[in-house]
PATITI-762946 format. One record per residue: residue in three letters; y, x, z of N, C-alpha, C in turn. Coordinates in steps of 0.1 Angstrom, whole numbers, m for minus. Layout:
<sites>
SITE res   n_y   n_x   n_z  ca_y  ca_x  ca_z   c_y   c_x   c_z
SITE Ala     Y     X     Z     Y     X     Z     Y     X     Z
...
</sites>
This chain:
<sites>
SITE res   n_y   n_x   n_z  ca_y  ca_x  ca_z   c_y   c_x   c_z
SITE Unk   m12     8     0     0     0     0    13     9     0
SITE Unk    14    14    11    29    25    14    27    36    10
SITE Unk    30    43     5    27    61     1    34    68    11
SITE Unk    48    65     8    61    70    16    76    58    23
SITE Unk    78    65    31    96    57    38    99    61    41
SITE Unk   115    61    35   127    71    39   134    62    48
SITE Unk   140    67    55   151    62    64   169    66    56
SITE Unk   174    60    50   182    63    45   199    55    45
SITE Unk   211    61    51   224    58    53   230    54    43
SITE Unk   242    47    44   252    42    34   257    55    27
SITE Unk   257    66    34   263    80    27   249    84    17
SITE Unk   241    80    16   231    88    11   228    95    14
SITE Unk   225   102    30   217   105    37   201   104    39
SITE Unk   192   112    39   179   107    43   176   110    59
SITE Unk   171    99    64   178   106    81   162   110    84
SITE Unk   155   101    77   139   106    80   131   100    72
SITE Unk   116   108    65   106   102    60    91   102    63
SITE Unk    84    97    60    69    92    67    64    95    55
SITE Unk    55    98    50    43    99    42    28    93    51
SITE Unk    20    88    40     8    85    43    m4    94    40
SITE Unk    m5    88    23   m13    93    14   m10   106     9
SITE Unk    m1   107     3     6   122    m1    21   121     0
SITE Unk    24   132     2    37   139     2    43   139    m9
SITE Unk    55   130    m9    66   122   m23    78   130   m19
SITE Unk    83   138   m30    92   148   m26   110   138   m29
SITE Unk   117   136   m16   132   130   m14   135   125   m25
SITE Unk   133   135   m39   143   133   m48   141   119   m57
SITE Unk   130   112   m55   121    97   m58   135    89   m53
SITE Unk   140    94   m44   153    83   m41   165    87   m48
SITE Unk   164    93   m55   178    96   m69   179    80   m76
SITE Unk   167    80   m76   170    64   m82   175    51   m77
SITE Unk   170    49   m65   180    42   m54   192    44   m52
SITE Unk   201    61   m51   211    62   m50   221    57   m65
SITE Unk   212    60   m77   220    55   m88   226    44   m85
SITE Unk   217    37   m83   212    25   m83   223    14   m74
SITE Unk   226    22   m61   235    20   m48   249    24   m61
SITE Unk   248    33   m64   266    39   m63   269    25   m79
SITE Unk   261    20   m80   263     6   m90   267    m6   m86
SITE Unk   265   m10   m71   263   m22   m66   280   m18   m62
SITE Unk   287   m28   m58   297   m35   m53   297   m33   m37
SITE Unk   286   m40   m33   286   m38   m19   275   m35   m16
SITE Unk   270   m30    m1   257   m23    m1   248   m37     1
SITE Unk   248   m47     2   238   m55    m2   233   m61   m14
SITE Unk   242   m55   m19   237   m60   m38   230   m51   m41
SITE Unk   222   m44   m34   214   m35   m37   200   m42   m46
SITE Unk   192   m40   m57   178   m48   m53   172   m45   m47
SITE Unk   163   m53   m41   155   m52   m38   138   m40   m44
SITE Unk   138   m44   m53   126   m38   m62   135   m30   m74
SITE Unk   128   m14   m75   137   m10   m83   120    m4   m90
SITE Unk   123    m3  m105   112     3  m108   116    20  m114
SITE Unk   106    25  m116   107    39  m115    97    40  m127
SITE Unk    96    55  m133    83    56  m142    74    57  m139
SITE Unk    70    62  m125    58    61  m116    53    53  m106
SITE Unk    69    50   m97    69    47   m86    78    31   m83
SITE Unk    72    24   m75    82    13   m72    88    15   m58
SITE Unk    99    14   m61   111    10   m45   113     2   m42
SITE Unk   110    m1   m29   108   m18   m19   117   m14   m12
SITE Unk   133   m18   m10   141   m17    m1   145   m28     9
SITE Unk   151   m30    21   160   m38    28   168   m33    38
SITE Unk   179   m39    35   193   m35    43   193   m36    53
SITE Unk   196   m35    69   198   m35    78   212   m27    88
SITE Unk   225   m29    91   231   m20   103   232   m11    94
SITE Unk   234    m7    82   245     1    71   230    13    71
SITE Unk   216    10    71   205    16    70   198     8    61
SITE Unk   191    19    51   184    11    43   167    18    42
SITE Unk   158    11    44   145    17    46   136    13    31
SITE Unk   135    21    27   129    28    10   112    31    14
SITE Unk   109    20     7    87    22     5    88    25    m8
SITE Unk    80    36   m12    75    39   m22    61    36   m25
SITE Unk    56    29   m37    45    27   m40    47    29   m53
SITE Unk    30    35   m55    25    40   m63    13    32   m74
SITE Unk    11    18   m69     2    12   m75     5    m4   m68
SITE Unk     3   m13   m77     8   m27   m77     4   m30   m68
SITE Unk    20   m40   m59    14   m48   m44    25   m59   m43
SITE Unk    18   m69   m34    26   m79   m37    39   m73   m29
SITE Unk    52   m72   m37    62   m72   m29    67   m78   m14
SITE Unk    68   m89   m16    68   m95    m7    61   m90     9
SITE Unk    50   m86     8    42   m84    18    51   m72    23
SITE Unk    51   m62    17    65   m48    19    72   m55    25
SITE Unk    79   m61    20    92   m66    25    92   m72    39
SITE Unk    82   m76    39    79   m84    54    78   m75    60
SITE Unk    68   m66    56    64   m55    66    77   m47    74
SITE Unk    84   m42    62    97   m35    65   106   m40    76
SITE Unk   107   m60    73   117   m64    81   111   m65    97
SITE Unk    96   m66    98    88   m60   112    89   m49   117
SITE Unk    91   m37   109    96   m25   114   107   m25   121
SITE Unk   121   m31   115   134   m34   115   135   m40   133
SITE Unk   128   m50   131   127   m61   141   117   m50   154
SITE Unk   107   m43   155   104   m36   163   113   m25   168
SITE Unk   119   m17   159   128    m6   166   139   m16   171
SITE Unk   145   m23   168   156   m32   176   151   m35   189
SITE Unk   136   m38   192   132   m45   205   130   m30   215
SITE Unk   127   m17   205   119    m6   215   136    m3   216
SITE Unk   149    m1   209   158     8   212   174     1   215
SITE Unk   173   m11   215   181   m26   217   187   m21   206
SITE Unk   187   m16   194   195   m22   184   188   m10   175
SITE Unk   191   m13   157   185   m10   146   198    m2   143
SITE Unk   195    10   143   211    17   139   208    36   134
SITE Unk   219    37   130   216    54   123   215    60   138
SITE Unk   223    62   145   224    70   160   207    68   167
SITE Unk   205    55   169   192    53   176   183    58   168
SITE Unk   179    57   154   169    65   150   170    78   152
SITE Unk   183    88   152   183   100   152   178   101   165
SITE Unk   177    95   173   179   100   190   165    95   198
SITE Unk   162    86   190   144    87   192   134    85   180
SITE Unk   139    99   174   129   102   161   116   106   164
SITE Unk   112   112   175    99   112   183    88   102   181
SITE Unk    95    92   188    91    75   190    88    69   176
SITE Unk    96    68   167   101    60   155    83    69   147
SITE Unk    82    83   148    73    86   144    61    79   150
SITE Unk    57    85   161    48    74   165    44    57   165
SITE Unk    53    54   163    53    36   165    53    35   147
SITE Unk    57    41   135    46    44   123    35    46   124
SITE Unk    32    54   128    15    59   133     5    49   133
SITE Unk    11    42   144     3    33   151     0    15   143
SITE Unk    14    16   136    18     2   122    10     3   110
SITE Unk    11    15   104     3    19    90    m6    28    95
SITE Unk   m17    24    89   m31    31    88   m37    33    76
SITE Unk   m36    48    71   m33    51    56   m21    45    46
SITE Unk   m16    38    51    m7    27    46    m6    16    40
SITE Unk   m16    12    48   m19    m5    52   m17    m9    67
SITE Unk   m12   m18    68    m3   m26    79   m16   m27    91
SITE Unk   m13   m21   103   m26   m22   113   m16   m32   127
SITE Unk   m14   m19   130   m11   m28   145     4   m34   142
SITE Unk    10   m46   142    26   m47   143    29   m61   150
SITE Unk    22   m68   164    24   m74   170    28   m67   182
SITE Unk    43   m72   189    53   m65   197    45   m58   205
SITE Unk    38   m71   218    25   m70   225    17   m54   230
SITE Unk    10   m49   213     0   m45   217     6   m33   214
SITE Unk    19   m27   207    24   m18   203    35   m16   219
SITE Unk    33   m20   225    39   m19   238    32   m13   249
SITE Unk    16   m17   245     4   m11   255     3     4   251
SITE Unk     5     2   234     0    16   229    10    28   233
SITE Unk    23    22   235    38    29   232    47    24   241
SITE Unk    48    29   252    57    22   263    71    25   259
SITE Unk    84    11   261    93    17   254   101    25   261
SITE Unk   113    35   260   117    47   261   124    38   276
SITE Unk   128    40   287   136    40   297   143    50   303
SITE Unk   153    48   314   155    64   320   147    67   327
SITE Unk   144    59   335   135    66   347   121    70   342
SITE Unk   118    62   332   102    68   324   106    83   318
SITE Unk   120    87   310   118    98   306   124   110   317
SITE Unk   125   106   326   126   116   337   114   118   341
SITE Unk   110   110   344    91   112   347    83   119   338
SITE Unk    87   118   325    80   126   315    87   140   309
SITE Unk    95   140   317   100   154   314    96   162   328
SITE Unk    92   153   338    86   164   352    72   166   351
SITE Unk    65   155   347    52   155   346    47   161   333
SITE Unk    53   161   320    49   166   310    46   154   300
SITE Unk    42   144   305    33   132   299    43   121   289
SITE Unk    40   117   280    42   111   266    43    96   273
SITE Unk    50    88   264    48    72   261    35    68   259
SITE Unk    28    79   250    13    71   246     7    66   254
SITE Unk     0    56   255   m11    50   262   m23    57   263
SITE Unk   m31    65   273   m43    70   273   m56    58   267
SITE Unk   m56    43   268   m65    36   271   m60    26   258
SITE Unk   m72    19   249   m67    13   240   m67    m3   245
SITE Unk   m54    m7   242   m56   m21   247   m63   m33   246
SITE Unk   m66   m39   254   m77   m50   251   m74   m60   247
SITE Unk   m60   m61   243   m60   m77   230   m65   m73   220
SITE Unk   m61   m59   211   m59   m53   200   m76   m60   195
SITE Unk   m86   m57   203   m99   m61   200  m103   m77   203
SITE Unk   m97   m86   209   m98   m98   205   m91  m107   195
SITE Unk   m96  m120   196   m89  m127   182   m77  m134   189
SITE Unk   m68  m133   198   m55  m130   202   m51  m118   204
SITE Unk   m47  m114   190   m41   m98   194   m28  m102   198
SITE Unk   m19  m112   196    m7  m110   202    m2  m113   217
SITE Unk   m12  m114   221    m8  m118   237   m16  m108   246
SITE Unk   m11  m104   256   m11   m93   263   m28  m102   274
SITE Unk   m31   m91   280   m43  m102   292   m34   m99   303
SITE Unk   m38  m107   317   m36  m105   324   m22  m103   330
SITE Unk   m13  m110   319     4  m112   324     4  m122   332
SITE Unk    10  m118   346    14  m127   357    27  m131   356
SITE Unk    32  m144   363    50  m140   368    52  m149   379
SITE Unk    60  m147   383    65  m156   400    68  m171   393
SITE Unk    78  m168   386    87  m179   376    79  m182   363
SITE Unk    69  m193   361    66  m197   353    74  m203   344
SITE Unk    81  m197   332    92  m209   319    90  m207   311
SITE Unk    91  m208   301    95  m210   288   111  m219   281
SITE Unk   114  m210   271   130  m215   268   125  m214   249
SITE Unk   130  m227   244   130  m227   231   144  m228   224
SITE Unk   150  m220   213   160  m221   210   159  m228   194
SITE Unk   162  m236   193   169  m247   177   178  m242   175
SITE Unk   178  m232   160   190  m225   156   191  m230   141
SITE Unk   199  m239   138   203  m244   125   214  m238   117
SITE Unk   217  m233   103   229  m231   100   231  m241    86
SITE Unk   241  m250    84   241  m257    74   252  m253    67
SITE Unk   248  m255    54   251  m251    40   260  m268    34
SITE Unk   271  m271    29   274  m283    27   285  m278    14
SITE Unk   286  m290     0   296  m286    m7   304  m305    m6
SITE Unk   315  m308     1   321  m316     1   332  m320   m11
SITE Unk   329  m332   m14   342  m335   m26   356  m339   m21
SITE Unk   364  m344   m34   372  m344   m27   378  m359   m22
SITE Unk   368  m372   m21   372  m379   m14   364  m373     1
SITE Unk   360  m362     1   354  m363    18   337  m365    18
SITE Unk   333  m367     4   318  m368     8   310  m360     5
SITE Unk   296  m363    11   289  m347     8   280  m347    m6
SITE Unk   287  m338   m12   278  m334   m25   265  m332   m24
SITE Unk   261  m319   m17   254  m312   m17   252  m304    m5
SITE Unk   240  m305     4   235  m300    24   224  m295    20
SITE Unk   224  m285    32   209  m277    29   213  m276    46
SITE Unk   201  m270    54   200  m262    65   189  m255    67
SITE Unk   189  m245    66   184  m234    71   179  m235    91
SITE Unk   164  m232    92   166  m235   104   153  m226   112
SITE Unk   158  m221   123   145  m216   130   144  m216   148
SITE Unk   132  m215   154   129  m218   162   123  m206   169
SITE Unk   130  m199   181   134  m191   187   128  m189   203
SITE Unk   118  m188   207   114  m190   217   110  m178   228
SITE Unk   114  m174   241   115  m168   253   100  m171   262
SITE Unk    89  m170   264    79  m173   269    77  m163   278
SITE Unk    78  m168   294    76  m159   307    63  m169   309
SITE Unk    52  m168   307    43  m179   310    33  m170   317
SITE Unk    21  m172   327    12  m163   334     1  m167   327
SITE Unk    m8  m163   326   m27  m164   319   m25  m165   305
SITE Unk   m34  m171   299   m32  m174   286   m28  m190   279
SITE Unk   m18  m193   285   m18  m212   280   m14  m211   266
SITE Unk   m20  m223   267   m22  m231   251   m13  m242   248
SITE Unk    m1  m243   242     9  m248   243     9  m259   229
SITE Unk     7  m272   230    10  m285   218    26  m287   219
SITE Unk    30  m283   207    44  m284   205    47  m302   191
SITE Unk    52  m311   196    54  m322   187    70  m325   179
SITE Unk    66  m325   168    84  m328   164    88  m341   164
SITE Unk    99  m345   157   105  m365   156    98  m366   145
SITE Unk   106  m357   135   101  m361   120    97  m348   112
SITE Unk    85  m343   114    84  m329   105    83  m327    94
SITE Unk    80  m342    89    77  m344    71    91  m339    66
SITE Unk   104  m336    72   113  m332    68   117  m313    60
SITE Unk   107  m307    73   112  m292    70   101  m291    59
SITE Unk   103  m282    49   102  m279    38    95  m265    40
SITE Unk    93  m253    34    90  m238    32    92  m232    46
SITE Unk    80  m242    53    80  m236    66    71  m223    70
SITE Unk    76  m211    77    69  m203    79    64  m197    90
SITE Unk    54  m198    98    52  m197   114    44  m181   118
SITE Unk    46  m183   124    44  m174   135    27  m174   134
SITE Unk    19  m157   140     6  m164   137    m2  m166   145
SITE Unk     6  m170   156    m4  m177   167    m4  m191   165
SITE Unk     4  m198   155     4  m213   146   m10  m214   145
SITE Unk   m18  m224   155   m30  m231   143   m23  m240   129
SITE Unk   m22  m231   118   m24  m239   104   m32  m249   100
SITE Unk   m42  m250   104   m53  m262    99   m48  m277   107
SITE Unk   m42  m275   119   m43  m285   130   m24  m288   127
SITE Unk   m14  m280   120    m1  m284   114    m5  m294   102
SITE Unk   m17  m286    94   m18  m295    80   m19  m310    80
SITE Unk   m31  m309    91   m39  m323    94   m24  m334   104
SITE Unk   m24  m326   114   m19  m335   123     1  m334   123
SITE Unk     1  m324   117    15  m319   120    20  m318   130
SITE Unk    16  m312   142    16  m304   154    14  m295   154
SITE Unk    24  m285   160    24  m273   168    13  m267   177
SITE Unk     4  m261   177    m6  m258   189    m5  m242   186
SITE Unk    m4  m240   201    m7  m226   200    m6  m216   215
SITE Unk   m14  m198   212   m11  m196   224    m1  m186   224
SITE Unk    12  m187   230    23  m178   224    23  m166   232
SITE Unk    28  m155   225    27  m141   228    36  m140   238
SITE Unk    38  m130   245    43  m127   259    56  m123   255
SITE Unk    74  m127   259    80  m128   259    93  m133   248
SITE Unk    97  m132   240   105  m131   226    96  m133   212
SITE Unk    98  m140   205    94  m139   195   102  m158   188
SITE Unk    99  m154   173   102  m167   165    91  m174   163
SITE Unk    89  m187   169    82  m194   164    75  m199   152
SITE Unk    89  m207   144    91  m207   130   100  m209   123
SITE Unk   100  m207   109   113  m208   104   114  m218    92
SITE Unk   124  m226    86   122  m240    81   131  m241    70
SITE Unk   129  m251    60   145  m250    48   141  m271    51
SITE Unk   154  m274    51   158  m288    50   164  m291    34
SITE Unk   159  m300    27   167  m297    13   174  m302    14
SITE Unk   187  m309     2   198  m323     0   191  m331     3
SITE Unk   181  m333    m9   175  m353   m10   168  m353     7
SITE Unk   172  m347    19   165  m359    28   178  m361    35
SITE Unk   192  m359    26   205  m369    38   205  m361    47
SITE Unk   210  m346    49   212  m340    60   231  m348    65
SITE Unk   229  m347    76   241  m354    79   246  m341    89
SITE Unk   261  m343    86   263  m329    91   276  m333   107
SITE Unk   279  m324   115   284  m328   124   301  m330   124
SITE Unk   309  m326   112   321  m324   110   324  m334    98
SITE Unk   340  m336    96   341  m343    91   357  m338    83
SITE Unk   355  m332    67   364  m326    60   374  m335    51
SITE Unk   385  m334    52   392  m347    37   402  m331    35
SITE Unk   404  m329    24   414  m319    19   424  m330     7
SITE Unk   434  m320     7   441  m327    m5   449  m313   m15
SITE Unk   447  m315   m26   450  m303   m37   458  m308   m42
SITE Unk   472  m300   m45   483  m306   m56   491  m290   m61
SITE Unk   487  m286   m70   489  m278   m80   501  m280   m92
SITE Unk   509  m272   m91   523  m274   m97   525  m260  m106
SITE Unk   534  m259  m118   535  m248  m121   538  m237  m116
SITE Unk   547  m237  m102   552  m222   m99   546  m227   m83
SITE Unk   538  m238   m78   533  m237   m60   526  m247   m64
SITE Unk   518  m246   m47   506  m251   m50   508  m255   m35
SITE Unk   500  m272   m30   502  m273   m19   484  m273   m14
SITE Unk   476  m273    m4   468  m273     2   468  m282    18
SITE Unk   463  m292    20   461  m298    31   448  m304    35
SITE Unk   445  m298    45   428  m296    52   428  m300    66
SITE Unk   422  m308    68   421  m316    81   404  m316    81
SITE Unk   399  m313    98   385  m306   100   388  m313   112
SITE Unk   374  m318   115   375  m330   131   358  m331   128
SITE Unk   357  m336   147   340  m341   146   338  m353   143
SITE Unk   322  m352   145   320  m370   139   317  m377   152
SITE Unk   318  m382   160   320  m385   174   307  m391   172
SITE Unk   308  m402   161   288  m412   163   277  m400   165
SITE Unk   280  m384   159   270  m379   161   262  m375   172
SITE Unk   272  m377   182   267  m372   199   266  m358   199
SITE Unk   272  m350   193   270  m336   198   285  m326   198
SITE Unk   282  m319   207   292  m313   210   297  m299   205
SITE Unk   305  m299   198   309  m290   191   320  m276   198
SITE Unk   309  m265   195   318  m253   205   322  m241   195
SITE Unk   332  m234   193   336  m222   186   341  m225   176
SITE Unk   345  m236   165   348  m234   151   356  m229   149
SITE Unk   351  m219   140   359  m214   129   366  m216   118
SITE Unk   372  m219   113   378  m218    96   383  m208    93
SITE Unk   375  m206    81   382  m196    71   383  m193    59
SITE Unk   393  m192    53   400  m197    40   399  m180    30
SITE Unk   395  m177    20   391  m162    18   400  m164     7
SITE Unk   411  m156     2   423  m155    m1   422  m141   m12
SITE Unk   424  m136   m21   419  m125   m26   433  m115   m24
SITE Unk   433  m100   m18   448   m95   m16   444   m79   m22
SITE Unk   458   m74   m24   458   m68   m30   462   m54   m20
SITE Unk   451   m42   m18   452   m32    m9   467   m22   m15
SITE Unk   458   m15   m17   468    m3   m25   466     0   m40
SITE Unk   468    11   m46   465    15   m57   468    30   m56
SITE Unk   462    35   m60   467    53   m55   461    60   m77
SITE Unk   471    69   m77   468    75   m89   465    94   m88
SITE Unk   457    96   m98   454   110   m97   450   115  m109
SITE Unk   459   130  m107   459   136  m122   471   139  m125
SITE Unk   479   137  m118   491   137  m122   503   137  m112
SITE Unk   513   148  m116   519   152  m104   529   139   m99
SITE Unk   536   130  m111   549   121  m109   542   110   m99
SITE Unk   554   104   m93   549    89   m88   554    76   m91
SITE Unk   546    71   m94   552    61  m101   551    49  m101
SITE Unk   560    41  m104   565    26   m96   550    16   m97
SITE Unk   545     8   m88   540    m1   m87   545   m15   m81
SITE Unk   541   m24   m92   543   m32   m87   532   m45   m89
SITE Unk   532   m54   m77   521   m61   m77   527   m76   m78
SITE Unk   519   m85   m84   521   m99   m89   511  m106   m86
SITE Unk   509  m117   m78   499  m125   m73   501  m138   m84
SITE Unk   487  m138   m91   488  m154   m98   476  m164   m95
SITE Unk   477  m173   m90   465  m183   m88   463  m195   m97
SITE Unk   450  m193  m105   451  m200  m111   440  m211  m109
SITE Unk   439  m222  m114   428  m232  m109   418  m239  m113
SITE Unk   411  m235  m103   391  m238  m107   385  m246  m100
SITE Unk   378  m241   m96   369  m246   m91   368  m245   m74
SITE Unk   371  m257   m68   373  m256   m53   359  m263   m44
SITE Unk   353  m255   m36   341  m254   m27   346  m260   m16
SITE Unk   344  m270    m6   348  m269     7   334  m269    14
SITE Unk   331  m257    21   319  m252    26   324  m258    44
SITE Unk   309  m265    50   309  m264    61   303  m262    65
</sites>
């Protein structure tokens, strides 16, 4: 699957690389960097770049971009996932995904690869058991390991890894038995201009905190689930028992993780919590704009933090080179009119 991964910065830096199979010499990423110094902003990067030998599976992250090289057909996708589990594990071992924290536990970052790819196929990558194997860095652990001599590594292999719950630890106790589920929706809306909604989508996932003791088995039920669309769960999800019954069952892994994640389309009437009327009057030399933004009180929910914001296109500097004179600039704003979005 993986040959090689670079760790690589917005500067085009390679901060670190991993090999599996064989040793892929840096310069495989000349192509990525073309590729970058093309794009507009560093997320317009593609994803999939092809090469004459080699394919590049990239994704962005915290102005870091992590480059798989493969050498023979795989489903993309699966890379991609994999990578954004990488992403998502160094954030949990180092509280955040960043150029500084990789330099500063390049040690670890090596190891906790080790232990994910196996020849470079995906082995261990549930938080859990990569936690028994690899304790994460603290201070007082690495004071201890700089008096005693002794590593993060785990001497003993863990005993989920070998059952068919590998993601849950055995033998977690707590005083405080809870569990906390988070509903995190973000809606997508294009409003016209008497005020109604064109076109809603929401995006949605399900975020859950589990301090639970032994191993419970948790039936989760929704109102209406015939609604969520390209749902993707978690793999402690029984799948067979969502198909049939459309319930939730499962036994969830020991602290943090995502449940699942959901698309709501237009045609099922997302109704949204705000309520937009704008008015446009465009003249030859001005233009007026009037936007009024309020809740929908029938919806019963309570609305905290909004934002608006209006993205305006300005004009920085201009700087000239080659030449010794300086010379007059001057700038002219013209707006002309199209096509108006009102996004909520």
């Amino acid at each position: 699957m993986l040959n090689s991964l670079f760790f690589v910065n917005t500067s085009g830096d390679v901060l670190l690389e991993k090999h599996w199979k064989s040793v892929i010499h840096r310069s495989i990423c000349d192509y990525f960097f073309d590729i970058q110094k093309k794009s507009n902003h560093s997320e317009d990067v593609p994803p999939i770049i092809s090469t004459p030998h080699h394919y590049l599976i990239n994704v962005y992250q915290n102005n870091l971009y992590l480059v798989a090289v493969i050498t023979i057909e795989t489903p993309p996708l699966m890379v991609i996932e994999f990578l954004h589990r990488v992403i998502q594990t160094f954030s949990q071992y180092f509280d955040e995904f960043s150029d500084s924290t990789i330099k500063e536990n390049c040690v670890m970052v090596f190891e906790l690869l080790d232990e994910m790819l196996d020849n470079g196929f995906p082995l261990v990558t549930e938080m859990n058991i990569l936690q028994d194997l690899i304790k994460p860095p603290n201070f007082l652990r690495n004071i201890a390991n700089q008096v005693t001599g002794r590593t993060n590594l785990s001497e003993t292999l863990p005993t989920g890894q070998l059952s068919n719950i590998p993601w849950r630890r055995q033998g977690v106790k707590y005083t405080n038995n809870e569990a906390y589920f988070d509903v995190i929706e973000e809606i997508d809306v294009i409003v016209d201009k008497q005020g109604s909604t064109v076109f809603a989508e929401i995006q949605g996932y399900i975020d859950v905190c589990c301090k639970l003791s032994g191993m419970p088995d948790l039936t989760m039920t929704l109102i209406n689930p015939r609604l969520l669309d390209d749902v993707s769960f978690h793999p402690c999800v029984r799948y067979k028992r969502w198909e049939n019954e459309k319930v939730l069952s499962f036994v969830p892994p020991d602290g943090n993780f995502r449940l699942l994640s959901y698309h709501i389309a237009a045609q099922n009437m997302v109704a949204i919590p705000i309520y937009v009327r704008h008015v446009i009057s465009l003249k030859p030399n001005a233009g007026k704009l009037d936007l009024t933004v309020g809740p929908k009180l029938s919806m019963g929910k309570v609305l905290e933090d909004v934002v608006l914001e209006m993205v305006m296109p300005k004009f920085n500097r201009l700087d000239m080179y080659g030449e010794k004179y300086k010379p007059f600039k001057g700038v002219k704003y013209i707006t002309k009119a199209g096509k108006f979005t009102i996004r909520t």
